[in-house]
LUMBA-563652 format. One record per residue (C-alpha): residue number from 1; residue in one letter; chain; x, y, z. Coordinates in nm, 4 decimals, padded with zeros to 6 digits. Last residue first. Layout:
REM residues N
atom i: NUM, aa: A, ch: A, east: X, north: Y, up: Z
...
END
This chain:
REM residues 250
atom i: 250, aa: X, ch: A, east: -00.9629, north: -01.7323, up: -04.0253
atom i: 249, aa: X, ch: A, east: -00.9210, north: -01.6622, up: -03.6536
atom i: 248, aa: X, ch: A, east: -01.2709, north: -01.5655, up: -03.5324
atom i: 247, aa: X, ch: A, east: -01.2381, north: -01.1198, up: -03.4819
atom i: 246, aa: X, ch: A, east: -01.3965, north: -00.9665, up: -03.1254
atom i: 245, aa: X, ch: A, east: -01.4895, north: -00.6170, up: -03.0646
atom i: 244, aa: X, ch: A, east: -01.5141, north: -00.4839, up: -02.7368
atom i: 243, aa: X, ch: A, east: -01.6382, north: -00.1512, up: -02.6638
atom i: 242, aa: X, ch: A, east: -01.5664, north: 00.1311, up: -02.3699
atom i: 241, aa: X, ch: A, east: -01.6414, north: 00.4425, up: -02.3230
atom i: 240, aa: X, ch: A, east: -01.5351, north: 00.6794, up: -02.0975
atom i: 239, aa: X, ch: A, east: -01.7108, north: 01.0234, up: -02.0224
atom i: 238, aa: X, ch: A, east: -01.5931, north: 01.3183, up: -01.7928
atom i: 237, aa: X, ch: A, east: -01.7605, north: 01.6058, up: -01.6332
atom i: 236, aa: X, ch: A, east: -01.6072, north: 01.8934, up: -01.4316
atom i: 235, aa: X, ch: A, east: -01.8238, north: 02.0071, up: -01.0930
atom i: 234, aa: X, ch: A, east: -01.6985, north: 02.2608, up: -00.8238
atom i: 233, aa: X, ch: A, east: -01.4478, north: 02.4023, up: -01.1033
atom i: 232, aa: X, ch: A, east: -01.2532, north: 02.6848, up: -00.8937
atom i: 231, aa: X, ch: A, east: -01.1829, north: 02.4532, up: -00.6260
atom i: 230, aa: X, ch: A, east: -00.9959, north: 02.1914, up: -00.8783
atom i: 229, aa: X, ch: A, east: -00.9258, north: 01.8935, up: -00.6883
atom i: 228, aa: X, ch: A, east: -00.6586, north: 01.6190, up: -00.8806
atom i: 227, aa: X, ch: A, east: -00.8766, north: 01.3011, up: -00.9328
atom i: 226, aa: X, ch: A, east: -00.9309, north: 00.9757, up: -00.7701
atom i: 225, aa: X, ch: A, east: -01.0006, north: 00.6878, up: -00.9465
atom i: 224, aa: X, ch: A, east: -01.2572, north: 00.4749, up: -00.7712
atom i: 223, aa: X, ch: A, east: -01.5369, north: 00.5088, up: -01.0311
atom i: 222, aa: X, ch: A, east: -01.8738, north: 00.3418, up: -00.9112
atom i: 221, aa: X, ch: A, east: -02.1575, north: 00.2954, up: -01.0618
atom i: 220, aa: X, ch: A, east: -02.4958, north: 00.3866, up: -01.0934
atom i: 219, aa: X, ch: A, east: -02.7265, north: 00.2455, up: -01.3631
atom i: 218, aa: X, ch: A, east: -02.9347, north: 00.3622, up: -01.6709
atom i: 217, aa: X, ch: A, east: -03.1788, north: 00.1230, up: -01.8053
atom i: 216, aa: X, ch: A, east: -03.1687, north: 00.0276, up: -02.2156
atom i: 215, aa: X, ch: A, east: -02.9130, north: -00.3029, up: -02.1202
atom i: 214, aa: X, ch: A, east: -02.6938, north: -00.5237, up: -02.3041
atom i: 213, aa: X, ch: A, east: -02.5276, north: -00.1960, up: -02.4982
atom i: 212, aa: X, ch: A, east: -02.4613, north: -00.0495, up: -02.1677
atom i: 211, aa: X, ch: A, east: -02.5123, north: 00.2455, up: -01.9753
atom i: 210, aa: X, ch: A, east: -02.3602, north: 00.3541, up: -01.6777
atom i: 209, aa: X, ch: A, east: -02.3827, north: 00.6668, up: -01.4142
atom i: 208, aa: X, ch: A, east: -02.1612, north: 00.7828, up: -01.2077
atom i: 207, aa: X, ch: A, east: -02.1926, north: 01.0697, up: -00.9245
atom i: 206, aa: X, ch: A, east: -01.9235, north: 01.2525, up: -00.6719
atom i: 205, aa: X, ch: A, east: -01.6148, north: 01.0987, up: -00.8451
atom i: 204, aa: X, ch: A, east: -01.3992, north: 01.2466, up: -00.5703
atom i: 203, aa: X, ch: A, east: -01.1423, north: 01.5303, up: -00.6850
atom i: 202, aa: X, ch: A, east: -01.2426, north: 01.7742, up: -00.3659
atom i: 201, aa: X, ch: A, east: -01.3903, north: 02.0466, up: -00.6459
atom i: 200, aa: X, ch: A, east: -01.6074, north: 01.7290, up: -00.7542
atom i: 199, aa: X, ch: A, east: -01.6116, north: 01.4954, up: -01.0013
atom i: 198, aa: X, ch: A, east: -01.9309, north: 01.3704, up: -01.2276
atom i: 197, aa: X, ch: A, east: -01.8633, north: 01.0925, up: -01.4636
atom i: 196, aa: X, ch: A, east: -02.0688, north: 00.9745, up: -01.7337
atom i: 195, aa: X, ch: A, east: -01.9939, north: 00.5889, up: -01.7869
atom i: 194, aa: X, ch: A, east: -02.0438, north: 00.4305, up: -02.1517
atom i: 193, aa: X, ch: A, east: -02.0789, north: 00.0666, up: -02.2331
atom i: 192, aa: X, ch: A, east: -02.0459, north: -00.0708, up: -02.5875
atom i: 191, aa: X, ch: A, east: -02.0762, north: -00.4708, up: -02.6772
atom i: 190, aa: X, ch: A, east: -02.0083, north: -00.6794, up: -03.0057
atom i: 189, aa: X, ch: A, east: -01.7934, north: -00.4149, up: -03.1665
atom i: 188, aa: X, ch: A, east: -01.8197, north: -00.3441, up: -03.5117
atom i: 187, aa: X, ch: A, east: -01.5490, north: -00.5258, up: -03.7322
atom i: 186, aa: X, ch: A, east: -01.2017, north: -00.4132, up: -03.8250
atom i: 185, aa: X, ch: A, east: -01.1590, north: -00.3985, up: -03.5212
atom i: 184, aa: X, ch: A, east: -01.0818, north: -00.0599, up: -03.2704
atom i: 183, aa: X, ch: A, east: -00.8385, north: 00.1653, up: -03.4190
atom i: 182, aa: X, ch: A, east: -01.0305, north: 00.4847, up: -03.5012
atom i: 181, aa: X, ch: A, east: -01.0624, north: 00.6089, up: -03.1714
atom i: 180, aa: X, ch: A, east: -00.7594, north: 00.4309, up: -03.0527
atom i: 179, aa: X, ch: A, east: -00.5315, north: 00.6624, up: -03.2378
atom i: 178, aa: X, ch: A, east: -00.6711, north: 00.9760, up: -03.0877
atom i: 177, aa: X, ch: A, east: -00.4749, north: 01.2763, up: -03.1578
atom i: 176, aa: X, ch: A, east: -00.5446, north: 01.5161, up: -03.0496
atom i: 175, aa: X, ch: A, east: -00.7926, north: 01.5527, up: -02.7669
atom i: 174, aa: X, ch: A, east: -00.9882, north: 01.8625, up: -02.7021
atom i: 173, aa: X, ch: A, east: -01.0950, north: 01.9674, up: -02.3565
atom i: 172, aa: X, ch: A, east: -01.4289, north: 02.1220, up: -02.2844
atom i: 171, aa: X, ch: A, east: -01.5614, north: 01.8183, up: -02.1703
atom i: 170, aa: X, ch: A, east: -01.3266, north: 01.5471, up: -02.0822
atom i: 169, aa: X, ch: A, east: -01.3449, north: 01.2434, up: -02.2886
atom i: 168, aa: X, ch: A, east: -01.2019, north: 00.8965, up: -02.1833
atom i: 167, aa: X, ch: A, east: -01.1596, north: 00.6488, up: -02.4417
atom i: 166, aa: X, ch: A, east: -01.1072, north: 00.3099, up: -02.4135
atom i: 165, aa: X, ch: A, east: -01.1100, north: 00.0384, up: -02.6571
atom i: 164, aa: X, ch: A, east: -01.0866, north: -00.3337, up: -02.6218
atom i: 163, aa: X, ch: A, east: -01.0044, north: -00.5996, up: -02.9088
atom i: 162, aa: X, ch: A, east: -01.0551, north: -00.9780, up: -02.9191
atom i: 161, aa: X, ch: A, east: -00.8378, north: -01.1385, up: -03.2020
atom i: 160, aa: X, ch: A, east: -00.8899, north: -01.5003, up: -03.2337
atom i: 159, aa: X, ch: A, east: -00.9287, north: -01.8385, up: -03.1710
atom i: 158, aa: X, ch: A, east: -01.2824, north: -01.9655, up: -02.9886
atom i: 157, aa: X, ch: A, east: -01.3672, north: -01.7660, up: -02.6948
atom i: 156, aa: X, ch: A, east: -01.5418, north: -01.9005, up: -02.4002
atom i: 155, aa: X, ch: A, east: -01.3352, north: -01.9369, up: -02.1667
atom i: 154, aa: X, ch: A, east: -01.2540, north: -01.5509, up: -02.1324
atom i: 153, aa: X, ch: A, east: -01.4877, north: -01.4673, up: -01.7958
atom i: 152, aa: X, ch: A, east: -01.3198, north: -01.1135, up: -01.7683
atom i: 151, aa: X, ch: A, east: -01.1324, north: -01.2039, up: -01.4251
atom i: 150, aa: X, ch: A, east: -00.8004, north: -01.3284, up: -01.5329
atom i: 149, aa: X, ch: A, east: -00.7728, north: -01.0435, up: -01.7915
atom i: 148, aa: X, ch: A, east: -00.4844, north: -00.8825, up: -01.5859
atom i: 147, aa: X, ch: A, east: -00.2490, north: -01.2089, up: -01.5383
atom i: 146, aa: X, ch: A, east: -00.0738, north: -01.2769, up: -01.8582
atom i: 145, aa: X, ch: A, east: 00.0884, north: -01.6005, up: -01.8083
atom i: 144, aa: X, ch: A, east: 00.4862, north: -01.6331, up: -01.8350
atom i: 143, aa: X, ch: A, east: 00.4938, north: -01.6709, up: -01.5082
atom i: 142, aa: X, ch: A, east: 00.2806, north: -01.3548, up: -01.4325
atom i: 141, aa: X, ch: A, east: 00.2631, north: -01.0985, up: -01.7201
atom i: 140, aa: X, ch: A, east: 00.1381, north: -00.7608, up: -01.7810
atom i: 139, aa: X, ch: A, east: -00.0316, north: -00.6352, up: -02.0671
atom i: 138, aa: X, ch: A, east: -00.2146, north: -00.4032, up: -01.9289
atom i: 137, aa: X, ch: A, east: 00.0295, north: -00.1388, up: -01.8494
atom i: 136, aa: X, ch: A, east: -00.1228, north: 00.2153, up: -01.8417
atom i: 135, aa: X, ch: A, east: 00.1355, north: 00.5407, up: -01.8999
atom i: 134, aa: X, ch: A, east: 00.0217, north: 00.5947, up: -02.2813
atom i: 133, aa: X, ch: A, east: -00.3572, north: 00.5782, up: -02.2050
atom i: 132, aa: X, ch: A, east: -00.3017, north: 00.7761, up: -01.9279
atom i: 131, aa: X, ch: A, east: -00.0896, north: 01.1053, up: -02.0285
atom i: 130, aa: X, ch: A, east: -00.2626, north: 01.1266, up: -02.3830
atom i: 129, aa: X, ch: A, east: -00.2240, north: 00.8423, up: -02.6549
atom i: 128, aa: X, ch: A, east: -00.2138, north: 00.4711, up: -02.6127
atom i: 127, aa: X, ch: A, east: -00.1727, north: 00.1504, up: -02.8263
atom i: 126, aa: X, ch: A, east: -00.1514, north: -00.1896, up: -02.5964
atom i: 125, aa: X, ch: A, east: -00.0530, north: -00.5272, up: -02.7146
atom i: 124, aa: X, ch: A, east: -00.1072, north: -00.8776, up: -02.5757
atom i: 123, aa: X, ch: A, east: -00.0368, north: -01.2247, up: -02.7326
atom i: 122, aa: X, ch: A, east: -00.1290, north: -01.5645, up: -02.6217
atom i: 121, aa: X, ch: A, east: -00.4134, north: -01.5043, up: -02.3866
atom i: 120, aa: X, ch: A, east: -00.6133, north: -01.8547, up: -02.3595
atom i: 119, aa: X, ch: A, east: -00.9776, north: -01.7472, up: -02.4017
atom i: 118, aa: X, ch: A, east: -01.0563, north: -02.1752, up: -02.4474
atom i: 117, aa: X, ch: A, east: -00.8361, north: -02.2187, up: -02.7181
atom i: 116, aa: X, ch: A, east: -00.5849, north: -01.9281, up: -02.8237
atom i: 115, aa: X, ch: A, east: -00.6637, north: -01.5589, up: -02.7961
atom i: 114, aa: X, ch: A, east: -00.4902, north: -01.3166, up: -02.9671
atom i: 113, aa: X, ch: A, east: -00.5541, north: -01.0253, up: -02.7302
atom i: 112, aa: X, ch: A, east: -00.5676, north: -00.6267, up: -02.8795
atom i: 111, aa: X, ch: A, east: -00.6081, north: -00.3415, up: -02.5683
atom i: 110, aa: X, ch: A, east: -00.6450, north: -00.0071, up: -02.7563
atom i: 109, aa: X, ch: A, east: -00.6096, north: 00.2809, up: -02.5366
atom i: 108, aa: X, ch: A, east: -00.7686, north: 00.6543, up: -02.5674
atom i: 107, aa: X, ch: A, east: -00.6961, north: 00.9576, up: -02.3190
atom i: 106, aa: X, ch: A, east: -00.8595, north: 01.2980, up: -02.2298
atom i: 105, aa: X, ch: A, east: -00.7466, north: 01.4647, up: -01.8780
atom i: 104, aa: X, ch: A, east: -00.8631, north: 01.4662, up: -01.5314
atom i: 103, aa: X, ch: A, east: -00.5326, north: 01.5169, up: -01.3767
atom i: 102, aa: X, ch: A, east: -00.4590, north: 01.1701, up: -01.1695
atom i: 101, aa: X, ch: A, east: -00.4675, north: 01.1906, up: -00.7259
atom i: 100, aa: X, ch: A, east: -00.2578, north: 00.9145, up: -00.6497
atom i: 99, aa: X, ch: A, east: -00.4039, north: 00.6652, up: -00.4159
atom i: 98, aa: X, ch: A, east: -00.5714, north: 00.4909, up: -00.7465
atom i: 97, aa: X, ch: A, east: -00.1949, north: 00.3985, up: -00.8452
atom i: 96, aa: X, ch: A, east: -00.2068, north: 00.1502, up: -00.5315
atom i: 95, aa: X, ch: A, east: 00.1190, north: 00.2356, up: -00.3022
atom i: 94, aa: X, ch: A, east: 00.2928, north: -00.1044, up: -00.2518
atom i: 93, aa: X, ch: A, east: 00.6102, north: -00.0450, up: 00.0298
atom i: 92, aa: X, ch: A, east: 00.8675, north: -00.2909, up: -00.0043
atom i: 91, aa: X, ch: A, east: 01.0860, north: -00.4099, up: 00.3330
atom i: 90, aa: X, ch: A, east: 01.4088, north: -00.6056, up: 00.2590
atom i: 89, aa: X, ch: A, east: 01.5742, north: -00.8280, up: 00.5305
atom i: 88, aa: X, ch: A, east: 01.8788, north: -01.0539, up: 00.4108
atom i: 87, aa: X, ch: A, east: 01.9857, north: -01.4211, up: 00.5255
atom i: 86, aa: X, ch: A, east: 02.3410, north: -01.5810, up: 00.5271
atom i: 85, aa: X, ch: A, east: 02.4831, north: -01.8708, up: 00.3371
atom i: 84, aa: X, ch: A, east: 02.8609, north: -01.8070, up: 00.2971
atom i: 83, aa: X, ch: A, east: 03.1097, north: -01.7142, up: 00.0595
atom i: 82, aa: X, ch: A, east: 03.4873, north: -01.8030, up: 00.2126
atom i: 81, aa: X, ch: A, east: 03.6551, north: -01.5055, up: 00.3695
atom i: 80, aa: X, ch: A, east: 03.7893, north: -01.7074, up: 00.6287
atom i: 79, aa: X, ch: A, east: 03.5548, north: -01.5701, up: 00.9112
atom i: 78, aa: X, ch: A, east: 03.2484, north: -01.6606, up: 00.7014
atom i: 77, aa: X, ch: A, east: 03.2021, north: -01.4390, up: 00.3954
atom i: 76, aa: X, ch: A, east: 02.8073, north: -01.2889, up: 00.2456
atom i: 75, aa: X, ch: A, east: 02.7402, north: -01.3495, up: -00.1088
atom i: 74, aa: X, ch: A, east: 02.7448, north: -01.0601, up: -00.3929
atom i: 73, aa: X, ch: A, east: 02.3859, north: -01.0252, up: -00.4025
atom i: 72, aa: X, ch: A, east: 02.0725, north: -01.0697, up: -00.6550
atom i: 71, aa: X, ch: A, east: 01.7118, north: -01.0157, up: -00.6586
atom i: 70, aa: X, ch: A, east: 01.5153, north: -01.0891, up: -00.9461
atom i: 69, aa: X, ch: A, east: 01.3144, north: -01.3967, up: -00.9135
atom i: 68, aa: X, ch: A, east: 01.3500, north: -01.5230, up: -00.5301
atom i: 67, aa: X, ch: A, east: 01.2921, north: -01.1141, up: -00.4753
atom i: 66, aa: X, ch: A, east: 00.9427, north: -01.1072, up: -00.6986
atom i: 65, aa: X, ch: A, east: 00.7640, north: -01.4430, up: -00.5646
atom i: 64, aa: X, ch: A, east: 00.8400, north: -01.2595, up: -00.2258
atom i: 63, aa: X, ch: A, east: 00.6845, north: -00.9643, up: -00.2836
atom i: 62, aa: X, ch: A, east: 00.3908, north: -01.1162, up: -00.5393
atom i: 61, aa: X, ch: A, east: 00.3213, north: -01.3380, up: -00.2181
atom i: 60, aa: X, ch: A, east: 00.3124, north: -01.0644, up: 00.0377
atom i: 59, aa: X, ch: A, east: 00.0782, north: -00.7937, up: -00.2311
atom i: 58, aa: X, ch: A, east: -00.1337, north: -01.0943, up: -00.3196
atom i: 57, aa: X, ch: A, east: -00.2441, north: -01.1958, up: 00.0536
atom i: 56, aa: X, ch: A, east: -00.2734, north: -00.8405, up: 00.1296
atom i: 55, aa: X, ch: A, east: -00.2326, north: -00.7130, up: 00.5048
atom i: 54, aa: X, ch: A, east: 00.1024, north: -00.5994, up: 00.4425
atom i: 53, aa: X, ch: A, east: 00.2244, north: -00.8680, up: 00.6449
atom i: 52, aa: X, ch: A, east: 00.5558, north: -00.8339, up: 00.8350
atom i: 51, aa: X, ch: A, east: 00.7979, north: -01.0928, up: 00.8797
atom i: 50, aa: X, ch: A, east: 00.6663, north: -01.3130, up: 00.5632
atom i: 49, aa: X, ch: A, east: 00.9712, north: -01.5606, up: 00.4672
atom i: 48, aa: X, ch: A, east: 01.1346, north: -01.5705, up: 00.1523
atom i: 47, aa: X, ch: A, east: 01.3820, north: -01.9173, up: 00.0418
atom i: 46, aa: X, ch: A, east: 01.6405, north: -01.9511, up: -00.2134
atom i: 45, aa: X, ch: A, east: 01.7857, north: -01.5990, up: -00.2981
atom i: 44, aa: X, ch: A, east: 02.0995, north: -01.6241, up: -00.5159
atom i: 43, aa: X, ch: A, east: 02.4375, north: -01.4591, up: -00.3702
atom i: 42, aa: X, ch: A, east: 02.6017, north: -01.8174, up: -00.4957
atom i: 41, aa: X, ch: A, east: 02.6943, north: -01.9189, up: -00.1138
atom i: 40, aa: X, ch: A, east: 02.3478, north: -01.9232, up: -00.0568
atom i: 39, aa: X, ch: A, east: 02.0826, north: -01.6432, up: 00.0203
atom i: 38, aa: X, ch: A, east: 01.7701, north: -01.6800, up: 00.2813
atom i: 37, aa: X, ch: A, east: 01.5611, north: -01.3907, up: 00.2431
atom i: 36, aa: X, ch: A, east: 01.3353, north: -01.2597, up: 00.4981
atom i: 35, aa: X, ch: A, east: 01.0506, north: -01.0009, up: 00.4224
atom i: 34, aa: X, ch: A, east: 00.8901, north: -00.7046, up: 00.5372
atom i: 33, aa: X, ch: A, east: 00.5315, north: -00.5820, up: 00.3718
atom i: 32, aa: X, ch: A, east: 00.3880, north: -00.2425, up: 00.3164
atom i: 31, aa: X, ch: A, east: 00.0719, north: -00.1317, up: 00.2336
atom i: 30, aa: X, ch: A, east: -00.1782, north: -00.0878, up: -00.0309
atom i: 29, aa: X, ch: A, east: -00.5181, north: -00.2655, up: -00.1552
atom i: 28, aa: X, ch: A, east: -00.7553, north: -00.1127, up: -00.3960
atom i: 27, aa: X, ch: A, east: -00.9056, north: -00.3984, up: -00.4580
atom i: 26, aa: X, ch: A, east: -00.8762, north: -00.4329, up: -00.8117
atom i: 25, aa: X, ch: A, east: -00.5152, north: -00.3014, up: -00.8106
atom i: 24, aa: X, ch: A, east: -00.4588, north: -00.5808, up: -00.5563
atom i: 23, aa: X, ch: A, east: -00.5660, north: -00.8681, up: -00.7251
atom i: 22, aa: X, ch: A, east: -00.4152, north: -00.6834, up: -01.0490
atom i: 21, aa: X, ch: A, east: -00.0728, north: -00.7350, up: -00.8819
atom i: 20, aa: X, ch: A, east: 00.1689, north: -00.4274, up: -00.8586
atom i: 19, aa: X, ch: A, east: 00.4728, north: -00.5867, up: -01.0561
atom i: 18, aa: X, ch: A, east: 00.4248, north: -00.2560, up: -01.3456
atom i: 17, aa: X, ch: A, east: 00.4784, north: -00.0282, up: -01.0431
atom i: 16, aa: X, ch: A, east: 00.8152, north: -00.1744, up: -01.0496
atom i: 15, aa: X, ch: A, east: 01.0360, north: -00.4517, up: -00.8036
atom i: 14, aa: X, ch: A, east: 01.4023, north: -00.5532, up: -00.8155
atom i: 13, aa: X, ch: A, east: 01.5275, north: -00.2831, up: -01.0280
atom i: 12, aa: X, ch: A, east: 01.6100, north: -00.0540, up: -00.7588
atom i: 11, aa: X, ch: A, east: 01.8227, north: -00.3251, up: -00.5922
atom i: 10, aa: X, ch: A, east: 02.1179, north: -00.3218, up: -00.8296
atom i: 9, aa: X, ch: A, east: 02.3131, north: -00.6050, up: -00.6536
atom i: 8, aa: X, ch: A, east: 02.2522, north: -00.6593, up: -00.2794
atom i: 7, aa: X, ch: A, east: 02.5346, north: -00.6818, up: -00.0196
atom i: 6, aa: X, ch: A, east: 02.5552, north: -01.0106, up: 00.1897
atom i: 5, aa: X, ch: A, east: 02.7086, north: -00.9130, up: 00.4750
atom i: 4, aa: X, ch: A, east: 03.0575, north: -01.0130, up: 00.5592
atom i: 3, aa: X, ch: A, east: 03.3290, north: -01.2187, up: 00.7734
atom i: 2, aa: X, ch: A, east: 03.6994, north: -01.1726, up: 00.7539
atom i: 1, aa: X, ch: A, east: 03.9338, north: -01.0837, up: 00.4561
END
């Protein structure tokens, strides 16, 4: 039979869009990164090495932690035809979904958490309508840890349900339906915050101001979604607002 390369098994379904680390997301980092893989004689990766950095610390380690997870290969052969340790070089290239220019178009999303002690996540489920609030993952996981509310301070939550809603109006274009209008908690919410949008022909959010339930003042902000141009419309307006309601376990 004679000596081999490792060939990989179903590679497309190594890494998705929905891997793309919220570090990164937040950031709006991109790039790509090359990596090593050492494979044994089982076609199972056991060790990833770094050749090329992407110049994200979370984009190279989510690569890696991603290929020793999910990538297989039918194992390389020595010279007898024997499997074989051998090494593999894969290159992934992370494109941050705010590159890509998004139609400015009405959505709603309904984020609910049941929260354990101390804010732990235990359960996360998403309700969506229009092309956005259908196509956003939020309730993505990390070692069994759900890794996209890391940064909203949840520590101090007793047991419970703690419910988000977005919805982003577009004026001048109806939305039907809207099932995270209504949807919220069965409670009011405990905060509101609304940001008016400005974009220009070019896409860019060219203005953004915020307004919160914590605060009477008006604020700028930024907005780095990009949006598809629209030359004939030098200036479309958008609204999303956001409230959090939050339910004690009985």
């Amino acid at each position: 039979m004679g000596q081999t390369d490792p060939k990989p098994i179903d590679p497309a379904t190594w890494v998705t869009q929905d891997d793309y680390p919220a570090e990164a997301l937040n950031a709006n980092e991109s790039g790509t990164v090359v990596m090593r893989m050492a494979i044994d004689a089982k076609g199972a990766v056991t060790d990833c090495t770094i050749v090329q950095s992407s110049g994200s610390a979370s984009l190279d380690t989510t690569s890696c932690n991603v290929m020793q997870e999910r990538a297989r290969f039918t194992p390389a052969t020595d010279a007898n035809g024997q499997p074989t340790t051998s090494t593999f070089q894969r290159r992934i290239q992370w494109s941050s979904p705010n590159d890509v220019a998004s139609p400015l178009s009405p959505f709603a999303m309904v984020i609910r958490l049941t929260l354990g002690e101390k804010g732990a996540v235990l359960a996360c489920e998403t309700i969506g309508s229009g092309m956005n609030g259908e196509s956003f993952h939020a309730c993505q996981q990390k070692d069994g840890q759900y890794t996209g509310f890391a940064n909203m301070g949840l520590s101090g939550f007793r047991p419970g349900i703690l419910t988000l809603s977005n919805v982003f109006e577009v004026d001048g274009v109806p939305f039907r339906p809207a099932p995270a209008r209504g949807a919220t908690s069965d409670i009011p919410p405990y905060f509101t915050q609304t940001e008016r949008l400005t974009v220009d022909a070019t896409g860019k959010v060219s203005r953004c101001e915020r307004r919160s339930s914590r605060r009477d003042t008006i604020e700028p902000c930024s907005y780095p979604v990009r949006y598809e141009p629209k030359p004939g419309q030098p200036a479309r307006h958008a609204t999303m607002t956001t409230s959090m309601a939050f339910q004690p376990k009985q």
